[in-house]
C-alpha positions in Angstrom: 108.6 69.5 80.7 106.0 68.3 83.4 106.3 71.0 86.0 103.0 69.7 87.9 102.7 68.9 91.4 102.6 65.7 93.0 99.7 65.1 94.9 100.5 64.7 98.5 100.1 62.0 101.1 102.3 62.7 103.9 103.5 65.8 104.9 106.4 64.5 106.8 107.7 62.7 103.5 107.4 65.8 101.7 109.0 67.9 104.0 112.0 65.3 104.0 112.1 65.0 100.5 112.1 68.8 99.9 115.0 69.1 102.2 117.1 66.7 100.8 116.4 68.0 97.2 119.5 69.9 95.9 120.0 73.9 95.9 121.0 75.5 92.4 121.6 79.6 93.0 120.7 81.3 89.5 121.3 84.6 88.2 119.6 86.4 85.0 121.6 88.8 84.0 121.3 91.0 80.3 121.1 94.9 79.2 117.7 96.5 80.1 114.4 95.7 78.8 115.7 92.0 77.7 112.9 90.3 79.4 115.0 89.2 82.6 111.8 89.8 84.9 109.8 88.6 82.8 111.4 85.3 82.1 111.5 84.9 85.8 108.4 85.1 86.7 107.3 82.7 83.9 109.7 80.4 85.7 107.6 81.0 88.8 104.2 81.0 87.6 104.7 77.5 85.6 106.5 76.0 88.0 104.0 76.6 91.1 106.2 79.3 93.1 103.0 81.5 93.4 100.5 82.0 96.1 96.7 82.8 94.7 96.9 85.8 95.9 100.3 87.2 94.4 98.7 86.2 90.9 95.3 87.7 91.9 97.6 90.8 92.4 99.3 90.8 89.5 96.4 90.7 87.0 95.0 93.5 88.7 97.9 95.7 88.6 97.7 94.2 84.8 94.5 94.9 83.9 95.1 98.6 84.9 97.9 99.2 83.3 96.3 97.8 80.1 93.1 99.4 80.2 94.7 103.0 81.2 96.8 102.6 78.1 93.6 101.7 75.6 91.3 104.5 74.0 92.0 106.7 76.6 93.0 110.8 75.0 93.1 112.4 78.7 94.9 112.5 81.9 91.3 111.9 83.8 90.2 109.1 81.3 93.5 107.6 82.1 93.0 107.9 85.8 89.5 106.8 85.1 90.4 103.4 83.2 93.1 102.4 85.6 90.8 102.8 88.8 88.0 100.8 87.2 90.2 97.8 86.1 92.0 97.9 89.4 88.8 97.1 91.0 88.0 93.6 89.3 90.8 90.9 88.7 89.5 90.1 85.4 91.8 90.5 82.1 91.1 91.9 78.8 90.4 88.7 76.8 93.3 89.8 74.5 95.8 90.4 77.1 97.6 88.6 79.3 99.7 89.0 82.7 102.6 90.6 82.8 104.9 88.5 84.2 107.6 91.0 84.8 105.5 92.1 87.6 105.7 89.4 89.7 109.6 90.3 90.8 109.4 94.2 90.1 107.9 94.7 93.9 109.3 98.2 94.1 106.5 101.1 93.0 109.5 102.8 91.2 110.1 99.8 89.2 106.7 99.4 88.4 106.0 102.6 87.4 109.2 102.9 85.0 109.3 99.4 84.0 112.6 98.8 84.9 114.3 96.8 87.2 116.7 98.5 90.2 117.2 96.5 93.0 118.5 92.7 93.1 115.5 90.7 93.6 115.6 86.8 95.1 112.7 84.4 94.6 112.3 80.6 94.9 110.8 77.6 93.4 111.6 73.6 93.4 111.0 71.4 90.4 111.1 67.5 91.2 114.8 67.0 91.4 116.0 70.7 92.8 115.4 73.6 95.0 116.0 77.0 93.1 116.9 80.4 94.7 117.0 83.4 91.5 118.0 85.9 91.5 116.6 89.1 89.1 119.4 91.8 88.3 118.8 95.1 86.8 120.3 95.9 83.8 120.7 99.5 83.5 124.6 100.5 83.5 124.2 102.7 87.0 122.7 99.8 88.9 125.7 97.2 87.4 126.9 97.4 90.9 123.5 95.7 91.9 123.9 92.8 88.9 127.3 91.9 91.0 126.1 91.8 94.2 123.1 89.5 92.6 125.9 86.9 90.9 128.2 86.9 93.4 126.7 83.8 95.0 125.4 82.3 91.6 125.9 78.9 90.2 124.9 79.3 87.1 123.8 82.2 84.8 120.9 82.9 82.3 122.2 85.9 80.0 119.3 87.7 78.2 119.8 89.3 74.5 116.8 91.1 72.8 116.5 89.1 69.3 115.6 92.6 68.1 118.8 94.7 69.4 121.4 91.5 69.8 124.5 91.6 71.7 124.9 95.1 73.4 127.4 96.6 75.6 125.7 95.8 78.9 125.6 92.4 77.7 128.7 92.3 77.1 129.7 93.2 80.8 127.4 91.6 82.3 128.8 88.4 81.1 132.6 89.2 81.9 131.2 90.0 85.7 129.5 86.8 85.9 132.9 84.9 84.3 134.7 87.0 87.0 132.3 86.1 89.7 133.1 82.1 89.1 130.1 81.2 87.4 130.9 78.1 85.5 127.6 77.0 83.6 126.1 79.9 81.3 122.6 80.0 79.4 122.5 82.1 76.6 118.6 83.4 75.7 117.8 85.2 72.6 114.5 86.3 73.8 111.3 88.2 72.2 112.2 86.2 69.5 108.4 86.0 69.2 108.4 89.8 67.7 111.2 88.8 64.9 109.1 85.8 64.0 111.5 83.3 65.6 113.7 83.7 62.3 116.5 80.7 63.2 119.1 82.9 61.1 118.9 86.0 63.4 119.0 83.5 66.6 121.7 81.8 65.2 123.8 85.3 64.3 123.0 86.6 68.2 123.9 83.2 69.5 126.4 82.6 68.3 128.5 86.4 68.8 127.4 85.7 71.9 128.5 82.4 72.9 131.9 82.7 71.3 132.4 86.0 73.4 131.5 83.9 76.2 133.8 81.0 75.9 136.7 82.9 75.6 135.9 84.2 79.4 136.3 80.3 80.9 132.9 79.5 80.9 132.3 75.4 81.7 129.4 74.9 79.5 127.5 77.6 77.0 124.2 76.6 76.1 121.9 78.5 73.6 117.8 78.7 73.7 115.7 80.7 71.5 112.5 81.7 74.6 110.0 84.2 74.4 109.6 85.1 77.9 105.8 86.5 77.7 104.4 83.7 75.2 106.4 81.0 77.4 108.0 79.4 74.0 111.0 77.1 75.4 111.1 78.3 78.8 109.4 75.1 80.2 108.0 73.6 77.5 109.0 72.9 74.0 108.0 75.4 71.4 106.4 74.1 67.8 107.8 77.2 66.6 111.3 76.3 66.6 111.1 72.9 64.8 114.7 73.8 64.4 115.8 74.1 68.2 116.8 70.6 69.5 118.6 71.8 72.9 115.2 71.8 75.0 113.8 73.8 77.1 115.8 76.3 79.8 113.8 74.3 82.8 115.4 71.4 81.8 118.9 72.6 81.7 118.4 74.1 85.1 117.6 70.4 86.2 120.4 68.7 84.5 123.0 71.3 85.8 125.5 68.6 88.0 124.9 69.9 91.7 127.4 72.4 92.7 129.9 71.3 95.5 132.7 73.7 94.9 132.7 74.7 98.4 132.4 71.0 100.1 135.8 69.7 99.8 137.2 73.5 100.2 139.8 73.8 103.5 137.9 74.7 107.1 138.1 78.2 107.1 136.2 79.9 110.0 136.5 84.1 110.0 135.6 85.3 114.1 132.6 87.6 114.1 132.3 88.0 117.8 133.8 86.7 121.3 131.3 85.4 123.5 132.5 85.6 127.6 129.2 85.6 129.5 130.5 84.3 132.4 134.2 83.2 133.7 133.7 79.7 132.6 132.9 80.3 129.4 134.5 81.4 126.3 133.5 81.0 122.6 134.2 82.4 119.1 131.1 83.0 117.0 130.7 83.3 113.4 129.9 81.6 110.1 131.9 79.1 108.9 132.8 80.2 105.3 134.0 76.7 103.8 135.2 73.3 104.5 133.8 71.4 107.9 135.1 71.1 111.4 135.0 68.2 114.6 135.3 68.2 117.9 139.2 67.4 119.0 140.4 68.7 115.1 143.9 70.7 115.4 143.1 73.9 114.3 145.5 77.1 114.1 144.5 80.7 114.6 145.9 83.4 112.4 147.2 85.9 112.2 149.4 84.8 115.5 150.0 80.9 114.3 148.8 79.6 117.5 148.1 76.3 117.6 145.1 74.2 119.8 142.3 72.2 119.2 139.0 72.4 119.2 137.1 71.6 122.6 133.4 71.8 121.9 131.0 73.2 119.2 127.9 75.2 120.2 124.9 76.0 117.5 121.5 77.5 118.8 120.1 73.6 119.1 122.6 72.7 121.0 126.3 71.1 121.3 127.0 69.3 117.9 130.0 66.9 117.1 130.8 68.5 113.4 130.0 71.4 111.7 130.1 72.6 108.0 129.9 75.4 105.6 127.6 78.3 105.5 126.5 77.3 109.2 126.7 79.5 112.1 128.8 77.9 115.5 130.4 78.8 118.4 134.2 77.4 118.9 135.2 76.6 121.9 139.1 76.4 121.8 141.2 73.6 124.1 144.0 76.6 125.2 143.5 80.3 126.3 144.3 81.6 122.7 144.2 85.3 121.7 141.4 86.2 119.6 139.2 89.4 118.6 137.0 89.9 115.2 138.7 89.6 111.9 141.2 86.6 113.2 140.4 83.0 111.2 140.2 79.3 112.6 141.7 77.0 110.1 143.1 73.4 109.8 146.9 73.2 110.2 147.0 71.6 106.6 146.4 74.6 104.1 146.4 77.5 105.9 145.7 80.6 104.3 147.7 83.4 103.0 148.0 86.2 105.1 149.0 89.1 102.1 149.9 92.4 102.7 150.4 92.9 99.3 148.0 91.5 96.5 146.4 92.0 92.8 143.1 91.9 92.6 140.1 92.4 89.7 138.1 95.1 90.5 134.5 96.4 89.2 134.5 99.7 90.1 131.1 101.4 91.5 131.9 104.5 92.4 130.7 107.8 91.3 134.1 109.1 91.7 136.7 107.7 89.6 139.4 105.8 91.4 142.0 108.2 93.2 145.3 106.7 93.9 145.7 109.0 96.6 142.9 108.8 98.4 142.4 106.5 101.5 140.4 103.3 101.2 139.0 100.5 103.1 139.2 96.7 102.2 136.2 94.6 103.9 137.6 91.2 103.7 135.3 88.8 105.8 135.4 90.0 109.2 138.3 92.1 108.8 138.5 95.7 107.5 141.7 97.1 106.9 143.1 100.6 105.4 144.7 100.2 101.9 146.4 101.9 99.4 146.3 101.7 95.4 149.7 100.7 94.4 149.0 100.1 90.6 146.7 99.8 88.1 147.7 97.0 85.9 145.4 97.8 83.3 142.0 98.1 82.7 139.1 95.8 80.2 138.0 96.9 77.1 134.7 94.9 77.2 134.2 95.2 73.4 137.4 93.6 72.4 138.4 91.7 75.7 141.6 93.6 75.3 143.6 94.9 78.0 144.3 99.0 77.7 146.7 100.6 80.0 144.6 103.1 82.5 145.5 105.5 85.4 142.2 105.5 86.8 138.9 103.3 87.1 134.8 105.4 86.1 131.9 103.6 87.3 131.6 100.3 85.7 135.1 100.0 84.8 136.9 96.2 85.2 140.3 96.4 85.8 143.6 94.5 87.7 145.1 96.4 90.2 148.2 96.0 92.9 146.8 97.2 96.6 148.9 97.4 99.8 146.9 97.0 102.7 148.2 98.0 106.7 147.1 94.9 107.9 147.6 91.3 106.6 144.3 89.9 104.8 143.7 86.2 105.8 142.8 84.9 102.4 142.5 82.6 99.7 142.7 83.2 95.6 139.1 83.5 94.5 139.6 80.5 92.0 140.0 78.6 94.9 137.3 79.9 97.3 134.8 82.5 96.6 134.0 83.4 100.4 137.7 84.1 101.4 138.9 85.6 97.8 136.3 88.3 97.5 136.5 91.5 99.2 134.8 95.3 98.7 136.6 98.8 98.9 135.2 100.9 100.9 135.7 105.4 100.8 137.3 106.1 104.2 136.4 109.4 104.4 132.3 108.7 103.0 131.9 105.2 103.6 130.4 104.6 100.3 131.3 101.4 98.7 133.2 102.1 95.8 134.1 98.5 94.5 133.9 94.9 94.3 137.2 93.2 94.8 138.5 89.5 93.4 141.5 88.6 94.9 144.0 86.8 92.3 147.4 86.1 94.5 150.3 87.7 95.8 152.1 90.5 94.0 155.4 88.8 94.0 156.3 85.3 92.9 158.3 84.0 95.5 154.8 84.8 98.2 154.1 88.1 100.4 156.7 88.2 102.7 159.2 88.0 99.7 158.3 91.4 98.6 156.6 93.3 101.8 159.8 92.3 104.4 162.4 94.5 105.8 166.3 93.3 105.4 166.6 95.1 109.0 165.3 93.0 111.8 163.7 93.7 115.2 166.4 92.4 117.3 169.2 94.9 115.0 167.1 98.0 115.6 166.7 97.8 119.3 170.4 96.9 120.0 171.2 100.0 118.0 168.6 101.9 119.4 168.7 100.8 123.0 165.1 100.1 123.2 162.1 98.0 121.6 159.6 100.4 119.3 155.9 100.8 120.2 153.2 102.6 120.4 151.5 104.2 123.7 148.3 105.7 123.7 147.4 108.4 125.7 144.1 108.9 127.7 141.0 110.3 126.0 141.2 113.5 128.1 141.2 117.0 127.2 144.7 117.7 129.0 146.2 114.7 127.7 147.2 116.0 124.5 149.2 118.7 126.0 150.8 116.5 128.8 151.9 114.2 125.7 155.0 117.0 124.8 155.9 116.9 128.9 155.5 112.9 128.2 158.0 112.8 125.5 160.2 115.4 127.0 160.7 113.2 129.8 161.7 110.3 128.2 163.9 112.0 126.1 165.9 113.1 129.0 166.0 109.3 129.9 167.4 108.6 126.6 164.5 107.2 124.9 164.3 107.6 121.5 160.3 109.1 121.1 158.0 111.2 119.5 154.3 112.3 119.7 151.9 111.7 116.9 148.8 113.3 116.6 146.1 110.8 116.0 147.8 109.5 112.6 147.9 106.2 113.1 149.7 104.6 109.9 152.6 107.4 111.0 152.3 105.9 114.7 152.7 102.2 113.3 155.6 103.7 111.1 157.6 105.2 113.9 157.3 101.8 115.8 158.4 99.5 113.1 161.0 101.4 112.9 161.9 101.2 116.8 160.9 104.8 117.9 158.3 104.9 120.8 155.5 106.4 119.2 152.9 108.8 122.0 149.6 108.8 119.9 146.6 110.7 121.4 143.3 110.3 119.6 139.9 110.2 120.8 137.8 108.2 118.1 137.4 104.4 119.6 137.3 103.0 116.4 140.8 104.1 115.7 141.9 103.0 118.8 140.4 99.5 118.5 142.2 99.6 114.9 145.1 100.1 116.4 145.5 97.7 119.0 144.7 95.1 116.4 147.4 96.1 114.0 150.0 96.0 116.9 148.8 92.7 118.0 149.1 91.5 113.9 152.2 93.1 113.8 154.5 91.8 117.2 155.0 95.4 118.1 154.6 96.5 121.6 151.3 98.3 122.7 150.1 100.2 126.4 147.6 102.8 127.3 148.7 104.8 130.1 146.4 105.0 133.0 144.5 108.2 133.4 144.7 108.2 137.1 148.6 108.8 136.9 150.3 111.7 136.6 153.4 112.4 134.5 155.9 110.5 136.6 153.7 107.7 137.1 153.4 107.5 133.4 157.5 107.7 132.8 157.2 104.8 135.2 154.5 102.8 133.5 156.2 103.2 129.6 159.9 102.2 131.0 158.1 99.4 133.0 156.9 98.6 129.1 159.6 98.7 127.7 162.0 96.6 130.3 159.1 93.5 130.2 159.5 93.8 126.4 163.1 93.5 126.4 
């Protein structure tokens, strides 16, 4: 395939015509030592998406690392040998560059060889724009691979013609299917060292594409490559007289552009609140699909208010529309509540707001999953505790099968129940990728443990179905006498011992109360159940927390004043209580 560039005239036409070329996200994915970085930076060296200097670079760093490996017996000729060819950019005449180099950036890759973190380069061909991504493919950095394909369109899974279809490859390829990746190339590589023998490509390819298909897959496509010789990578090999699928390049270019996310419903997550003066008042954040206008009816969640949309701000200015992955400021029509974590959306297909949900994990942990441990689910904007409820079962990724399991180890794919304390705002990940994926996070490490897909509700008949209470609000506080809530004491030293006069006082005035200390899912507990919860904790994250989950949840909410004393703060909770009722 002609990969050349066109000679330019006008650098104004070919700045327009680069930006209106189309953007294909790629992933290469395989076990290690497949030739993924490799095959990459062919891509990049034949297609132009080099500077002089990178390649100048790379032959050195070549050239030494041939040289130190030829007729050297010591440690010093070694050293010797490397230092010399380091110094001139010329190659042996019977070597050639090693391509893998030109994405391994990190000294620790180069000196093992091996690829660790997720590296992203770019290069255009005449019809598209290409961002790819290289993914390691050692089994303790599969957690790196996900976070690579998570934004993919389409995948190029490697196999060594020598070794075929391995474990890793095997996963690799069930993460990607998980992930949404419709289109899938399937490259039996080094098939240069087997003597591109059509009966071992055609054993490898096809194990692996009929493992493939039964994962959902749109289109499998098969290429025998040689990453280092450049056979069928962009150009045609006269080696494989047999192969009549053409080159990888070329698929990459007749791939139909992806526009999953174009039609998807307007779905706008709040990062931040912008108030820098009294007249003004905007939501930031990044839309995560769909588009917006001026004057559209939007709705926030999780309150249900509805208003419309009054202006949109970008850093060039005030814009009429905006669309998906762009960053905006709303400006709402009405005074609406809002913090981070709430979403925008279109009245017309809303998202679900699920307390209760299965998901597909891919667990990264160190630590097996603990069903009694407390977690953290980063959904968007939002991050909410959660518990495990249930794990469904667990993949066996040699088989496809599905085996019963009580807990996930590092690298383990399974579908699991959680229960989170706050509703997430989401969507299935068939149906959007931005607002159906989601990472667990260890509460008491902060290490991210796992990548989350959501699938739906854990009920049939939707969330509230299966997370409501048959006893309402209005039933508790006529039986009770009083509305439940939560009132959070002052960060002072003497405030947690002036919490058990508090509660004695408003015992005595027949209020049914009781002093938590700094537990806040107990706090929230006590309230939904119509008891007036005292809660004195001093870490402002937990505080923030729980003013949000109040909000979310209808339930009523005051910090006393710490200027007061005890029977101005009888006064102040009563006073509560009475504008509540």
């Amino acid at each position: 395939m002609d990969t050349a560039p066109q000679p330019v005239t006008d650098i104004h036409d070919f700045l327009a015509e680069y930006a209106n070329k189309e953007l294909l996200r790629l992933v290469v994915v395989g076990s290690v030592d497949d030739g993924k970085s490799t095959l990459i930076g062919r891509l990049l060296y034949e297609c132009d998406g080099l500077f002089e200097d990178q390649i100048s670079a790379v032959r050195r760093a070549t050239a030494k690392r041939v040289a130190a490996n030829e007729g050297a017996t010591s440690t010093t000729e070694l050293l010797a040998k490397g230092l010399q060819a380091a110094a001139s950019a010329e190659l042996p005449q019977e070597a050639e560059i090693d391509f893998s180099l030109f994405t391994d950036g990190l000294r620790a890759e180069r000196e093992q060889g091996i690829t660790i973190d997720v590296a992203y380069r770019y290069f255009s061909t005449p019809r598209r724009k290409i961002i790819v991504a290289d993914t390691p493919g050692h089994i303790q950095y599969t957690r790196n691979m996900a976070t690579g394909a998570s934004t993919a369109d389409a995948a190029v899974i490697l196999v060594d013609a020598r070794l075929g279809v391995l474990a890793q490859t095997r996963r690799h390829a069930y993460i990607a299917s998980l992930l949404g990746i419709p289109y899938l190339a399937v490259a039996v590589n080094k098939m240069d060292l087997v003597g591109f023998d059509r009966a071992i490509f055609d054993r490898i390819g096809t194990e692996l594409a009929e493992f493939a298909r039964t994962l959902g897959f749109t289109q499998v496509k098969l290429f025998p490559v040689s990453a280092s010789k450049g056979d069928n990578v962009t150009r045609p090999s006269t080696l494989t007289p047999w192969h009549e699928g053409g080159t990888l390049l070329g698929w990459l270019e007749s791939l139909p552009h992806q526009s999953r996310q174009d039609k998807a419903p307007f779905r706008f997550p709040v990062q931040y609140v912008l108030r820098p003066h009294l007249d003004y008042r905007g939501f930031a954040g990044q839309i995560a699909s769909g588009t917006v206008r001026v004057g559209d009816e939007v709705m926030v969640l999780p309150s249900r208010r509805r208003t419309r949309v009054a202006g949109i701000d970008t850093f060039e200015g005030t814009q009429q529309e905006g669309s998906a992955p762009f960053s905006i400021t709303l400006r709402l029509a009405d005074e609406v509540d809002l913090s981070r974590g709430d979403v925008i959306t279109h009245v017309v297909q809303p998202p679900q707001a699920l307390h209760q949900l299965e998901a597909m994990l891919v667990w990264f942990g160190e630590q097996p999953l603990d069903g009694s441990r407390r977690y953290l689910v980063k959904h968007s904007t939002r991050t909410v505790p959660a518990s495990l409820e249930q794990i469904l079962w667990r993949k066996d990724l040699e088989n496809l099968t599905e085996v019963p399991a009580e807990t996930l180890a590092l690298n383990d794919i399974g579908k699991v129940r959680l229960v989170c304390k706050r509703p997430l705002l989401c969507d299935p990940y068939r149906d959007n990728r931005h607002t159906g994926a989601f990472i667990v996070i260890d509460a008491l490490t902060h290490d991210t443990v796992a990548a989350g897909m959501i699938l739906g509700s854990t009920g049939p008949a939707g969330d509230k179905a299966t997370a409501g209470s048959l006893v309402t609000v209005k039933e508790r506080s006529e039986r009770l006498g009083q509305k439940g809530g939560v009132i959070l004491l002052p960060d002072t030293p003497q405030a947690e011992a002036q919490a058990y006069q508090l509660e004695r006082r408003l015992f005595e005035q027949g209020r049914h109360v009781s002093v938590v200390r700094g537990d806040i899912d107990v706090a929230l507990a006590l309230a939904e159940a119509g008891l007036i919860a005292l809660v004195h904790t001093v870490a402002p994250q937990a505080r923030r927390g729980l003013r949000d989950q109040l909000r979310d949840a209808g339930l009523i909410g005051a910090d006393l004043d710490p200027s007061s004393d005890l029977e101005g703060w009888v006064r102040q909770v009563l006073s509560t209580q009475e504008a509540a009722s």
